[in-house]
N, CA and C atoms as an extended XYZ file, in Angstrom:
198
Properties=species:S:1:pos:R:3:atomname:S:1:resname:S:1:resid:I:1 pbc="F F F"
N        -0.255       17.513      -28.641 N   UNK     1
C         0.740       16.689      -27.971 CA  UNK     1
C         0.906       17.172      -26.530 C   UNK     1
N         1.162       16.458      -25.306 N   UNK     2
C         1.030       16.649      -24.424 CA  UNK     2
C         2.192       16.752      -24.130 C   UNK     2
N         2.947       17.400      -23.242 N   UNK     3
C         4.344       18.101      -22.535 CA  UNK     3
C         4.803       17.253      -21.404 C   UNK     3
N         5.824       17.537      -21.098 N   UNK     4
C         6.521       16.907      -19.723 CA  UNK     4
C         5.979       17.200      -18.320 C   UNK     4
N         5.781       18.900      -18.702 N   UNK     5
C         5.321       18.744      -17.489 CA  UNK     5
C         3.752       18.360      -17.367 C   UNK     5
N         2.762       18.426      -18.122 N   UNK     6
C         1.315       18.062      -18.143 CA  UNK     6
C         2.018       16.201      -17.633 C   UNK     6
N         2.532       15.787      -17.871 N   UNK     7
C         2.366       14.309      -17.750 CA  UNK     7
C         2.672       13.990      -16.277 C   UNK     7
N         3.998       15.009      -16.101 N   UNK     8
C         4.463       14.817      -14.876 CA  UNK     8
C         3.111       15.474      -13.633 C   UNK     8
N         2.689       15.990      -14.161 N   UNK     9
C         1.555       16.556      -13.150 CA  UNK     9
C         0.429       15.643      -13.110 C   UNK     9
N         0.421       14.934      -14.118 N   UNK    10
C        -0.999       13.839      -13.909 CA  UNK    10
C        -0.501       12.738      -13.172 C   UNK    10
N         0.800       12.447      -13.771 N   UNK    11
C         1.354       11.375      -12.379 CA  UNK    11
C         0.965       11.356      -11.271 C   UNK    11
N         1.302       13.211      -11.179 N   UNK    12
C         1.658       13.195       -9.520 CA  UNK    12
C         0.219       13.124       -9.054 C   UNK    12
N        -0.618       13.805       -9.965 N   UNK    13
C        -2.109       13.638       -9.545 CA  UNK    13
C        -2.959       12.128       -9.201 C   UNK    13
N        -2.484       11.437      -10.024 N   UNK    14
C        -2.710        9.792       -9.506 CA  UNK    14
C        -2.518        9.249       -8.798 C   UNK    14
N        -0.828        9.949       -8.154 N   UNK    15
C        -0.335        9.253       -7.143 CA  UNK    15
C        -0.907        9.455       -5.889 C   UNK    15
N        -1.099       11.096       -5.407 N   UNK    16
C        -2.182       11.732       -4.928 CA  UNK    16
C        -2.887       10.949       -4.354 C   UNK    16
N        -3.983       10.871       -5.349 N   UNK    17
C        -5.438       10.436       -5.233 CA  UNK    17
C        -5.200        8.852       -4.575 C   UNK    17
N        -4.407        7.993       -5.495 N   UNK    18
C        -4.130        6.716       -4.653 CA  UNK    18
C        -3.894        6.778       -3.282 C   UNK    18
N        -3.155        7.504       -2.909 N   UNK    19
C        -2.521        7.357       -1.496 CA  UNK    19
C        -3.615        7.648       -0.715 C   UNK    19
N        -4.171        8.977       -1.323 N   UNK    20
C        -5.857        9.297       -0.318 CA  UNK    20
C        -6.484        8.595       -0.019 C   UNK    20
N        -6.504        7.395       -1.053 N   UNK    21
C        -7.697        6.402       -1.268 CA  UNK    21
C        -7.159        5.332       -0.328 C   UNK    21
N        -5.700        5.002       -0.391 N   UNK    22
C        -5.320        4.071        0.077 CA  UNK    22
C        -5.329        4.215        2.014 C   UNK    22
N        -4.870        5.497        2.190 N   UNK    23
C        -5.207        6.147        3.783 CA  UNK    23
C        -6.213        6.090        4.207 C   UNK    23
N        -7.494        6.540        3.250 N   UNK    24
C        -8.728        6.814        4.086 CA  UNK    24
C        -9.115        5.275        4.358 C   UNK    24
N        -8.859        4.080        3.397 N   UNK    25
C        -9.223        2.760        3.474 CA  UNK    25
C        -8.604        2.155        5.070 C   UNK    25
N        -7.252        2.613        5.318 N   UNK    26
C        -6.756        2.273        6.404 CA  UNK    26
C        -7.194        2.804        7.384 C   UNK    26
N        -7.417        4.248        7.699 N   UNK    27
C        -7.969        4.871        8.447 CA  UNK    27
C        -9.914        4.373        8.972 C   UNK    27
N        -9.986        3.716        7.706 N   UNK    28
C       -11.522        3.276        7.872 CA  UNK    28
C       -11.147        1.636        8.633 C   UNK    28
N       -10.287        0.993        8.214 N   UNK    29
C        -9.714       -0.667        9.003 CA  UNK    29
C        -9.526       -0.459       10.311 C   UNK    29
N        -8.444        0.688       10.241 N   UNK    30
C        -8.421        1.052       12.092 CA  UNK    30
C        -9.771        1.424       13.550 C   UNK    30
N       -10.310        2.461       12.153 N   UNK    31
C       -11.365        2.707       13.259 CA  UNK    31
C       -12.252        1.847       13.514 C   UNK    31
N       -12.445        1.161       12.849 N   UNK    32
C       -13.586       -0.309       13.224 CA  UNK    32
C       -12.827       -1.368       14.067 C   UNK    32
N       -11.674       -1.201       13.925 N   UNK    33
C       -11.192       -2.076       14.943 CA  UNK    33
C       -11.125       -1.340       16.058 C   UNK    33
N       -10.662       -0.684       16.522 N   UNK    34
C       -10.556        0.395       17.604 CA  UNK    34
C       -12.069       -0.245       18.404 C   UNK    34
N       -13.495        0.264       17.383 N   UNK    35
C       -14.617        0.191       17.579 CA  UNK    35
C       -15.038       -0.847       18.185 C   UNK    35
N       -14.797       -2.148       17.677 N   UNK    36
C       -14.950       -3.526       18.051 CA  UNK    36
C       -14.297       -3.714       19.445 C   UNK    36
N       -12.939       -3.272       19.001 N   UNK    37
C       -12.080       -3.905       20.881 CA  UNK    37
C       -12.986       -3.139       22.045 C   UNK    37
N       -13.180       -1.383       21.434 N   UNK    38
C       -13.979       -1.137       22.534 CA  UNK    38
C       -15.609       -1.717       22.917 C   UNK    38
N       -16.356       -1.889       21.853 N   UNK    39
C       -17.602       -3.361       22.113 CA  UNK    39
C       -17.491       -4.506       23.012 C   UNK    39
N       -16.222       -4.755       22.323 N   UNK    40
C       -16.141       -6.369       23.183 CA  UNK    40
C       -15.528       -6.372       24.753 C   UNK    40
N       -14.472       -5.163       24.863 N   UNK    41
C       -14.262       -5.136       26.341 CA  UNK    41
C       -15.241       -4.611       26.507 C   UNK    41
N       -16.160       -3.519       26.603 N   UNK    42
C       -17.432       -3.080       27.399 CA  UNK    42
C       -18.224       -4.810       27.972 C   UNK    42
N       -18.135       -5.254       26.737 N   UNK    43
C       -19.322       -6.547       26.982 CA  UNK    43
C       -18.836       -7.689       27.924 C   UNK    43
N       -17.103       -7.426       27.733 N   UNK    44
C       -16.933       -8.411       28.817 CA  UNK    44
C       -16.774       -8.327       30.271 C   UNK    44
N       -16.294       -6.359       30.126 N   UNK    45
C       -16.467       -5.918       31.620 CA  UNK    45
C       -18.067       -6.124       31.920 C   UNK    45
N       -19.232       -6.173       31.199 N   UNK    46
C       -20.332       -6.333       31.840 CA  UNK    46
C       -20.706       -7.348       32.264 C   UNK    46
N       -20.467       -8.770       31.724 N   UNK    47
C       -20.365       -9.780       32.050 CA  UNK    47
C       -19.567       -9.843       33.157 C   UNK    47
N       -18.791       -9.370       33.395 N   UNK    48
C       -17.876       -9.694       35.036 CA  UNK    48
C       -18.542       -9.253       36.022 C   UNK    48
N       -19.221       -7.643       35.325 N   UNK    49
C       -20.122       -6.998       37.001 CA  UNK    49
C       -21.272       -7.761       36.990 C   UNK    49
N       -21.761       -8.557       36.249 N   UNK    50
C       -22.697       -9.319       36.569 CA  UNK    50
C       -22.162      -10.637       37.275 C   UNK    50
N       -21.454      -11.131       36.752 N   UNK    51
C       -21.023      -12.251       37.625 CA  UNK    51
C       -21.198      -12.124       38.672 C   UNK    51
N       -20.388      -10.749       39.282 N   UNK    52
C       -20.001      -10.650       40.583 CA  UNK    52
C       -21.484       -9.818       41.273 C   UNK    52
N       -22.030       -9.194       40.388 N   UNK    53
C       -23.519       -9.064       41.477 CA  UNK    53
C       -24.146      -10.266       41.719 C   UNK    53
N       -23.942      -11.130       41.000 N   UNK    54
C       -24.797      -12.941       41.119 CA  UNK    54
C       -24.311      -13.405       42.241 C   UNK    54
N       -22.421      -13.254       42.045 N   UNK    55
C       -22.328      -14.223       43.313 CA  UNK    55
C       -22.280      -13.453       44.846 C   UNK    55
N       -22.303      -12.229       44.402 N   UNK    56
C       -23.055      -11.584       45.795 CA  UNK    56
C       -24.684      -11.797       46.164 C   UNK    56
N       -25.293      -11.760       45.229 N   UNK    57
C       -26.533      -11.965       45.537 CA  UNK    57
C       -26.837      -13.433       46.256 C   UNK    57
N       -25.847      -14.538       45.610 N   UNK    58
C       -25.640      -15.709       46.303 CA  UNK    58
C       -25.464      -16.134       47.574 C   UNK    58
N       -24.319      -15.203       47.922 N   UNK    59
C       -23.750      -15.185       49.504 CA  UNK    59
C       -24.937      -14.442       50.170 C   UNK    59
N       -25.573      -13.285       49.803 N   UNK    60
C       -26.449      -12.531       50.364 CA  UNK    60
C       -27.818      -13.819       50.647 C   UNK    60
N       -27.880      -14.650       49.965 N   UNK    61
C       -29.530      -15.523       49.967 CA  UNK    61
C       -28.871      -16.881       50.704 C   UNK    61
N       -27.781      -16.919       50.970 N   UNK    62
C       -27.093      -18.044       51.773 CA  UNK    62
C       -27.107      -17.656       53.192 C   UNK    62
N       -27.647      -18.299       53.605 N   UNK    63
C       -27.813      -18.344       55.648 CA  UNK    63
C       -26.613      -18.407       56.174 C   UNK    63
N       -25.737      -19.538       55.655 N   UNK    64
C       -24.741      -20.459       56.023 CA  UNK    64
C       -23.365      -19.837       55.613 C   UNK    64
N       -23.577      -18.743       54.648 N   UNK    65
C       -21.762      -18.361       53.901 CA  UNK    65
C       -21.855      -17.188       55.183 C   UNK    65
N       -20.840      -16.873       55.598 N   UNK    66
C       -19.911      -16.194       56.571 CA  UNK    66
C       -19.492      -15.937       56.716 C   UNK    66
């Protein structure tokens, strides 16, 4: 027969382990997002310095801009 406290200790051991499980899952949601925002601003700051080397290169091949 199993005791109060053996039961109370497996509780707590479940509860434990859930929460670990349940943190590291969040901790794993966050960092991929983190990951992504930093992807997508890199990609859109690159897209801007390109823009803007284009439309310099534009004015630069234009006779006429001034």
């Amino acid at each position: 027969m199993v005791g109060q406290f053996e039961r109370d200790k497996d509780t707590l051991q479940v509860i434990t382990e859930s929460a670990a499980t349940h943190v590291g899952n969040i901790a794993s949601i966050i960092t991929g997002a983190i990951r992504d925002i930093a992807r997508e601003t890199g990609d859109w700051l690159t897209d801007v310095i390109e823009m803007r080397e284009a439309a310099q290169k534009a004015r630069d091949d234009d006779p006429d801009s001034v």
